[in-house]
C-alpha positions, 0 to 999 in steps of 0.5 A: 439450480439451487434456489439460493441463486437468483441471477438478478440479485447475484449480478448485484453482488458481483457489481457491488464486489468489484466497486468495493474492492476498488475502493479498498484498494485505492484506501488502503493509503489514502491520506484522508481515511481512516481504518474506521471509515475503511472498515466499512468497505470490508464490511460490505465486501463481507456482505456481498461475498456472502451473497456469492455464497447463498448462490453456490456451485450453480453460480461457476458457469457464469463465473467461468465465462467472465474469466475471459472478460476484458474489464480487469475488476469483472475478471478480478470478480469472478476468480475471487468468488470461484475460488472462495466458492472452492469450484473452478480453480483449475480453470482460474489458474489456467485464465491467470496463465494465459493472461497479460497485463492489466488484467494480470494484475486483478488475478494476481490481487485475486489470488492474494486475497482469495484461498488458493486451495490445490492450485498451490502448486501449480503457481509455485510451478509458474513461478519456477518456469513461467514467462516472467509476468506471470511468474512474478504474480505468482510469487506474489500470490505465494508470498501472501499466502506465506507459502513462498520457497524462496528462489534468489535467482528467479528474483534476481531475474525480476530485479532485471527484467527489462520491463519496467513493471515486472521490475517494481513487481520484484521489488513489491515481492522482495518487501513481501518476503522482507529480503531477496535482494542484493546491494547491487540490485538496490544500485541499479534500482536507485538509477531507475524510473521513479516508479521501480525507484520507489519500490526499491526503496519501500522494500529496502525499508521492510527489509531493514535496510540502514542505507534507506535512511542513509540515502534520504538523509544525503538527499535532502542535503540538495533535495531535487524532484529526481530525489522524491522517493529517497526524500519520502523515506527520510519523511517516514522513517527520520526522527527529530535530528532530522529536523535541520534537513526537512527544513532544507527540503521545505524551503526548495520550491522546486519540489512544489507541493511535493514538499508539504507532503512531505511534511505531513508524513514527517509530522513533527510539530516545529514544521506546522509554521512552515505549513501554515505559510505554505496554505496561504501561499498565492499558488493553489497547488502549493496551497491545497498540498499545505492544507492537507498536511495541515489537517493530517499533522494537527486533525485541525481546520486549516480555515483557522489554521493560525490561531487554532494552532496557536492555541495547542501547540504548547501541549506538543513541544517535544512530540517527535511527530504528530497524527490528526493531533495525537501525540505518540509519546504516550503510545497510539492506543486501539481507538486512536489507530482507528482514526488516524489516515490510512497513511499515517497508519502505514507509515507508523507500522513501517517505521516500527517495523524498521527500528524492530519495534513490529514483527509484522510486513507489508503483507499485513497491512494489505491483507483482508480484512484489516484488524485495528492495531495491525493488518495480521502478524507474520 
């Protein structure tokens, strides 16, 4: 045994690695952080990882023996540090292969995120025959690594599936690869659980599809809650002509506090009114709704929201929308991209990415670690 390993301390990184990496994963579109303050997840995941290091090779058995761990982020742990360690990896493989889900899908972020090394192409095998959850994850796995051959039929087959989550994984891996898909798969998804429905949607936006844009504008002309994901991609990716829409959509109460989100992503100015009257509404929900898109339109305290804004508002007229305040007329500069909520941030790089404004993916703004104007270019 190397005296690097001390089991003692080494236990406390993995803890620390799976708390962190949790934690990242649920901000990486979080409406209240910013890249600065997520930054330092990475950072400390950074630390930790290094800690796996000093303990070595000596460290895999015990790594190896939580492969087999039923908690999804211990599993997740342990594949992550014996990949990044370089020992083991046929043995990861072979747990990833023999796993179901949930704790599929934590070897599935772990592969993602850790160097595959000589298990490439055996997961490009799983991908061709294996049973079709782990096959998808694995496709997953390839696409992040940019070492994807694509196989139209195999994701056609996941577009299908009969489960609901292998059918939202096809869809995660189409806005992956930035195409994949058929017209009549966007039909059938558009019938879908929400869920499927969402990410059918999101991936038609990465892979520049006009009907994205098309559908939330005819939504929003009867907007319904069966109709929130068309409507969220019309918040994201429409423009000032939009604006006689959304106010259609803020004034459907049945959408609740649905529609307040849906004008912090939309973010134009001319609807901060409509937030203000909706954060002093009598219903709570509707209210806190409001008042968290207040605060992501206008970087503003929604305590004072009256006469704060009130005070500003005369410096955004004819801003096309609006993130904690600033105005992206003039570009969103290095700083401001690191201040700005993780959503927000988001939505700025599909936006871009689907009027060709951003040659990036979605994989790079999930890949780790986060640069400040972009995740990695692909």
């Amino acid at each position: 045994m190397v005296t690097g390993f001390i089991p003692a301390v080494f236990e406390r990184h993995l803890a620390e690695l799976g708390s962190l990496w949790a934690r990242r994963q649920k901000g990486l579109r979080h409406p209240a952080l910013s890249l600065m303050a997520f930054s330092r997840f990475e950072r400390m995941i950074e630390v930790h990882l290094e800690g796996v290091f000093v303990a070595g090779s000596s460290a895999a058995p015990e790594l190896e023996k939580r492969l087999e761990a039923e908690e999804p982020m211990t599993v997740f742990v342990a594949a992550y540090s014996l990949l990044h360690l370089g020992c083991s990896a046929d043995r990861v493989c072979d747990a990833f292969a023999d796993s179901e889900p949930p704790v599929l899908d934590r070897f599935r972020l772990a592969l993602c995120h850790a160097p595959l090394g000589p298990i490439e192409g055996r997961l490009a095998e799983l991908f061709r025959a294996g049973p079709a959850p782990v096959a998808a994850a694995a496709a997953e796995a390839l696409a992040f690594h940019s070492a994807f051959s694509a196989d139209a039929s195999r994701i056609g087959d996941f577009l299908a599936d009969e489960s609901a989550e292998i059918r939202e994984a096809g869809w995660r891996l189409v806005g992956y690869l930035g195409h994949g898909a058929r017209p009549q798969d966007y039909g059938a998804a558009m019938r879908d659980e929400p869920a499927v429905r969402r990410a059918a949607l999101r991936a038609g936006a990465w892979c520049r599809e006009p009907g994205v844009l098309s559908l939330g504008q005819e939504s929003a002309a009867s907007p319904t809650l069966d109709k929130l994901e068309a409507l969220e991609m019309l918040a994201v990716l429409g423009g000032p002509e939009d604006l006689p829409l959304m106010r259609t959509v803020a004034g459907t109460s049945e959408l609740g506090p649905a529609r307040y989100r849906l004008l912090g992503s939309y973010g134009h100015p001319e609807m901060v009114d409509l937030l203000i009257g909706g954060l002093r509404g009598e219903d709570d929900a509707d209210a806190r709704a409001a008042a968290a898109a207040f605060t992501r339109v206008t970087g503003l305290d929604p305590g004072a929201a009256e006469r704060d804004w009130e005070a500003v508002k005369s410096r955004y007229v004819g801003a096309p929308r609006l993130f904690r305040g600033l105005d992206p007329r003039s570009g969103l500069s290095r700083e401001a991209m690191e201040t700005i909520d993780m959503e927000s941030r988001w939505e700025v790089f599909l936006r871009s990415n689907y009027t060709g404004d951003w040659s990036g993916s979605a994989i790079s703004l999930e890949v780790f670690p986060q640069a400040p104007e972009f995740g990695r270019e692909s």
